[in-house]
N, C-alpha and C positions, 0 to 999 in steps of 0.2 A: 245490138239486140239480136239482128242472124248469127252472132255467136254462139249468144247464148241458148238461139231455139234450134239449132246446130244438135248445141250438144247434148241437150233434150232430148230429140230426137235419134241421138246415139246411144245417149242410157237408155230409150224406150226399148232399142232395136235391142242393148244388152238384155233387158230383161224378158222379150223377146225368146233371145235363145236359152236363158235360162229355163226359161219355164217350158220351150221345148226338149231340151233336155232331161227335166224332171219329169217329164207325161211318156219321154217315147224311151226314158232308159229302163222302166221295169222290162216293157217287151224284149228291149234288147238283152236284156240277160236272160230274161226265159230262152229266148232263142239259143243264145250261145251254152246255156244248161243243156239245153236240147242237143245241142251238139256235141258236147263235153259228156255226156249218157252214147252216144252213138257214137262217140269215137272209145268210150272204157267197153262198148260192146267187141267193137273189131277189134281191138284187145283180145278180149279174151276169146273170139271165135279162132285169133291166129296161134295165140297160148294153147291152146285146145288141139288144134292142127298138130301144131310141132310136138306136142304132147302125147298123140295114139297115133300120129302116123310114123309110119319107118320111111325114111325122105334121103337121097343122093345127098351127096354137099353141093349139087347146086340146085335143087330141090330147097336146101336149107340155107343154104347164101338167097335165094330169092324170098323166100318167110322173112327170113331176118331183116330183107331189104325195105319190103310192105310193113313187117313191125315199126321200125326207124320212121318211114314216112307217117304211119299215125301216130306215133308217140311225138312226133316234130307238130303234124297239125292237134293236136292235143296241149301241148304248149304253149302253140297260140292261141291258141282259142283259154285255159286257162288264163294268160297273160292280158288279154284282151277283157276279161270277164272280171279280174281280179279291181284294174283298172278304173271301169264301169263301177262297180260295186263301193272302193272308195269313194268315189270322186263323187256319186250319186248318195253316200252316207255322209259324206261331208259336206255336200250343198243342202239336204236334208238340215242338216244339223247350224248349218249357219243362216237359214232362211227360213224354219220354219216349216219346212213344208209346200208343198203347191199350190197351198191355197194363200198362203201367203203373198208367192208370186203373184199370182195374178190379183192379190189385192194391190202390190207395186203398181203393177202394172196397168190397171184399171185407175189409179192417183196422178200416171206419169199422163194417163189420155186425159182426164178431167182437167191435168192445170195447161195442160196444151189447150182445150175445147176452150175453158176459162179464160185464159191470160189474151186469147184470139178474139175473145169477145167484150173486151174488155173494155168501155168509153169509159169517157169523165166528164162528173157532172160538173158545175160550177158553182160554185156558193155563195159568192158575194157577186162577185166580177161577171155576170150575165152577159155583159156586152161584148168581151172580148169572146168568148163563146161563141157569140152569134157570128161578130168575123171571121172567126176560124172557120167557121160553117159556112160563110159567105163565100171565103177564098175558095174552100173544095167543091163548092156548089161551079162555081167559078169556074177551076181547072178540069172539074167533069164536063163541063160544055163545051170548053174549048178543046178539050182532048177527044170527043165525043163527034165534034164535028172533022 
């Protein structure tokens, strides 16, 4: 039976992250938008440079050097963002949405709360009942003392 409330408690944890993932990945791609606009900015402020200024070649070897480092973090952050976007239209699309989740997940807490609360009644057989009850009343006082 700890197996099984084990691995309950691993699916709750899964879905857990899942629905963190679904709440906290809009922002994160807002973010990485944000960045991916402020990196096609420096872009084009250095386009711009090389473009009306008269520049040495090493004047121009150093432009060129700064272009390459943002078009490299530009990359990532596209790659990164690309990423997100799938993975967050395809849990989308396999789940429903997030309010789905957290209907899972509000199912996986109730048969936890339930299944913990669980006695049994007796129907016929009354008296074995009652020594079930006798024995635990039992090992609570000796455990007790």
């Amino acid at each position: 039976m700890n197996e099984i409330k084990a691995d309950v408690f691993e699916f709750e944890k899964s879905i857990s992250n899942i629905m963190n993932f679904m709440e906290n990945a809009p922002k994160e791609m807002e973010e990485l938008n944000k960045q991916l606009s402020s990196c096609d900015l420096e872009i084009a402020d250095l386009e711009h440079y090389a473009e009306f200024v008269n520049f040495n070649a090493s004047e121009g070897y150093l432009i060129s050097k700064e272009l390459k480092q943002v078009l490299k973090r530009r990359r990532e952050v596209k790659r990164k963002l690309a990423l997100l976007e799938s993975t967050h239209t395809r849990f989308s699309c396999m789940v429903g949405g997030l309010k789905n989740v957290a209907k899972w997940k509000e199912g996986v807490e109730k048969s936890l709360t339930v299944n913990d609360n669980k006695l049994y009644t007796p129907r016929i057989r009354v008296e074995l009942y009652d020594r079930i009850n006798g024995i635990k009343r039992e090992e609570n006082i000796i455990n007790n003392t």
